[in-house]
C-alpha positions as CSV (number, residue, x, y, z in Angstrom):
1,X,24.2,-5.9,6.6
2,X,25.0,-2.3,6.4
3,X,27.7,-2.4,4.2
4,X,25.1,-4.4,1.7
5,X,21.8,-1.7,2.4
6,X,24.8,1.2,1.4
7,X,25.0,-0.6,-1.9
8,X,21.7,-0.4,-2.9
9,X,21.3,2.9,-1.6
10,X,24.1,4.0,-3.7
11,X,22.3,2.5,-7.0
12,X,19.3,3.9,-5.4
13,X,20.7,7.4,-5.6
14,X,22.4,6.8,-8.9
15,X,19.0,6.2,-10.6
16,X,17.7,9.3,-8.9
17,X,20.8,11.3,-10.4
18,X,20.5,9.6,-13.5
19,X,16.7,10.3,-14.6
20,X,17.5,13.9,-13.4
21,X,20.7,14.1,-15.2
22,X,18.8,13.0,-18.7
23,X,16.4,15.7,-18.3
24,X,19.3,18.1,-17.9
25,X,21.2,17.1,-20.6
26,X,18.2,17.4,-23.5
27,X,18.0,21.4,-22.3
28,X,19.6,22.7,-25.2
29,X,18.3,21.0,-27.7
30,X,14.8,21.2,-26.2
31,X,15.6,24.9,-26.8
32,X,15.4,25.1,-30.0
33,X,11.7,23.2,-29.9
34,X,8.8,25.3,-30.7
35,X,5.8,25.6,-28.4
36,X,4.1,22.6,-30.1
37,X,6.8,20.5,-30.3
38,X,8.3,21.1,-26.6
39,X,4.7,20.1,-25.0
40,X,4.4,17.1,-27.6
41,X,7.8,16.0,-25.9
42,X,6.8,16.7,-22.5
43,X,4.3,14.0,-22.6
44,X,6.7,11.1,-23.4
45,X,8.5,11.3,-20.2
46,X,5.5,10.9,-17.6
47,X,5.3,6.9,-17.5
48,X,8.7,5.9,-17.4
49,X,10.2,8.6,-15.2
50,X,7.4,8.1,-12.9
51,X,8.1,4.7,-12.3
52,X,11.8,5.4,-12.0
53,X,11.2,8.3,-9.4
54,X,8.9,6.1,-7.2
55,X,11.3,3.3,-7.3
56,X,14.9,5.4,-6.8
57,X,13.9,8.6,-5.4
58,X,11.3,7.1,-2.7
59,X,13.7,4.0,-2.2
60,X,16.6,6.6,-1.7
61,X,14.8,8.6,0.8
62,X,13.3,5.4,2.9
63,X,16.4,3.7,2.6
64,X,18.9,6.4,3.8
65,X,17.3,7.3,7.1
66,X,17.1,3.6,7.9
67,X,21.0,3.2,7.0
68,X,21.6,6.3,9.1
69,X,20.0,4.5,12.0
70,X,21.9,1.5,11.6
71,X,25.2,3.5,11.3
72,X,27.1,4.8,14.8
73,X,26.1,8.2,15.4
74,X,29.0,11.0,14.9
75,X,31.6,8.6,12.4
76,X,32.5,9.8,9.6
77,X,30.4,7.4,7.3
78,X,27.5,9.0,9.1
79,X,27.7,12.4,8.4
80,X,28.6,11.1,4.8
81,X,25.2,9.1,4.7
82,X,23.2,12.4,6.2
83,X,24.9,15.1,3.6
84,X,23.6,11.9,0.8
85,X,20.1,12.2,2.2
86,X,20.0,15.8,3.1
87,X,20.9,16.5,-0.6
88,X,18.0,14.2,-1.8
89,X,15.4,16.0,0.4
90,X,16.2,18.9,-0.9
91,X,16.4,17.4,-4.6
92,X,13.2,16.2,-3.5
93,X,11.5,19.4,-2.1
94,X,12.7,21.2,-5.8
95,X,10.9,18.7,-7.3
96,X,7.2,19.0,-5.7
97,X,7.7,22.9,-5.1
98,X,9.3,23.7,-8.6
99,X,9.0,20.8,-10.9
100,X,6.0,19.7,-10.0
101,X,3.5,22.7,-10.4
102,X,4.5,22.9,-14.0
103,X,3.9,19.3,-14.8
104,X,0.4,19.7,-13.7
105,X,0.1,22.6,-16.5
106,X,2.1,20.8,-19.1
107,X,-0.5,17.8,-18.4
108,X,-4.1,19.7,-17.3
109,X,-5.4,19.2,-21.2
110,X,-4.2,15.1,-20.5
111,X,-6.8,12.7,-19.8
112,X,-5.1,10.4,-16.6
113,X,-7.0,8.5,-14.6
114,X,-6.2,6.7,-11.6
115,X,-3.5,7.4,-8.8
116,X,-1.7,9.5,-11.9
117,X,-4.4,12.1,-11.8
118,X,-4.2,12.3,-8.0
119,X,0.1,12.5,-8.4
120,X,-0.3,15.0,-10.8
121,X,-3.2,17.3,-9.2
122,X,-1.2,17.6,-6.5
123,X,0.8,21.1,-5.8
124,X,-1.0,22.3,-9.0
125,X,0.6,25.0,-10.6
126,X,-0.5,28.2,-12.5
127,X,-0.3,28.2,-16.4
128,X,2.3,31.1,-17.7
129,X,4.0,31.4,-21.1
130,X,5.2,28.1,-22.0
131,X,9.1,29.6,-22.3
132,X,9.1,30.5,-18.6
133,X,7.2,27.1,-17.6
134,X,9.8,25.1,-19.6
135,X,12.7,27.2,-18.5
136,X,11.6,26.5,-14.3
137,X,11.0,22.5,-15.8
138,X,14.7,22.6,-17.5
139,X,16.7,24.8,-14.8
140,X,14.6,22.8,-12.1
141,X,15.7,19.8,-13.4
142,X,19.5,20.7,-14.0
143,X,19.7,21.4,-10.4
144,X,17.5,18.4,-9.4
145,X,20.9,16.7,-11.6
146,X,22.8,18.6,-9.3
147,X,21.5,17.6,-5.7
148,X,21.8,14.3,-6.6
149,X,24.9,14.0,-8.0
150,X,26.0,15.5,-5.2
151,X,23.7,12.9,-3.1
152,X,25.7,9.8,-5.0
153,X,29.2,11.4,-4.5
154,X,28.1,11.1,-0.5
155,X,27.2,8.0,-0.6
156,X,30.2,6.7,-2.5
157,X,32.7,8.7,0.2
158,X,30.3,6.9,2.8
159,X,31.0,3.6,1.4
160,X,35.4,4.5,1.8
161,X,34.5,5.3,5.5
């Protein structure tokens, strides 16, 4: 049962990894975007990497404590499975304290209704020239990429143990 709940947090945390990796890997050609341009490609993202947040990210982080709880306190595959979630809380914590305040500028002009307008009103950040907003987005997201690969390569060692 364990063994089975590791698995699918390990695809769990690989999703995470991988929507944070794809934003990190289109910085430099977002960089040569003009204003216009960059916030016209900002707005593409919301829908699908929303849904892929809410379903690896949160599934990641509920998951992982449960498998920790299942596991025997103080073996190795335990302290493999905390490191994993501790580097997605913190992924997680970049996210609403960085991340997050600029997509509430990028998207303030956006009409959203529904639970999005409540997701994205939340931790509301200030506007600031658009190269330092997309520069905290980009760098926040490159070590958002970071945190979780470092997450998956956790729970992969966790999986040996």
């Amino acid at each position: 049962m364990t063994q089975a709940l590791a698995v699918i947090a390990l695809v769990l945390v690989a999703v995470t990894m991988g929507l944070a990796l794809a934003h990190a890997l289109e910085f430099p050609g977002k960089l040569r975007l003009e204003e216009k341009d960059y916030r016209l490609v900002q707005a593409i993202y919301y829908p699908g990497f929303t849904i892929g947040g809410l379903v690896g990210e949160l599934g990641a982080l509920l998951l992982l404590p449960i498998l920790l709880l299942l596991t025997p306190f103080g073996s190795e595959r335990s302290w493999w499975i905390a490191a994993a979630f501790v580097f997605l809380v913190v992924g997680h914590l970049t996210y609403w304290f960085v991340t997050h305040p600029v997509n509430s500028v990028w998207l303030k002009d956006t009409r959203i209704s529904g639970l999005g307008s409540v997701f994205f009103s939340a931790f509301a950040g200030q506007d600031a020239d658009w190269r330092q907003l997309r520069d905290i987005w980009e760098y926040s997201h490159m070590a958002r990429a970071g945190l979780a690969t470092l997450s998956l390569i956790a729970m992969a060692v966790a999986l040996t143990q």
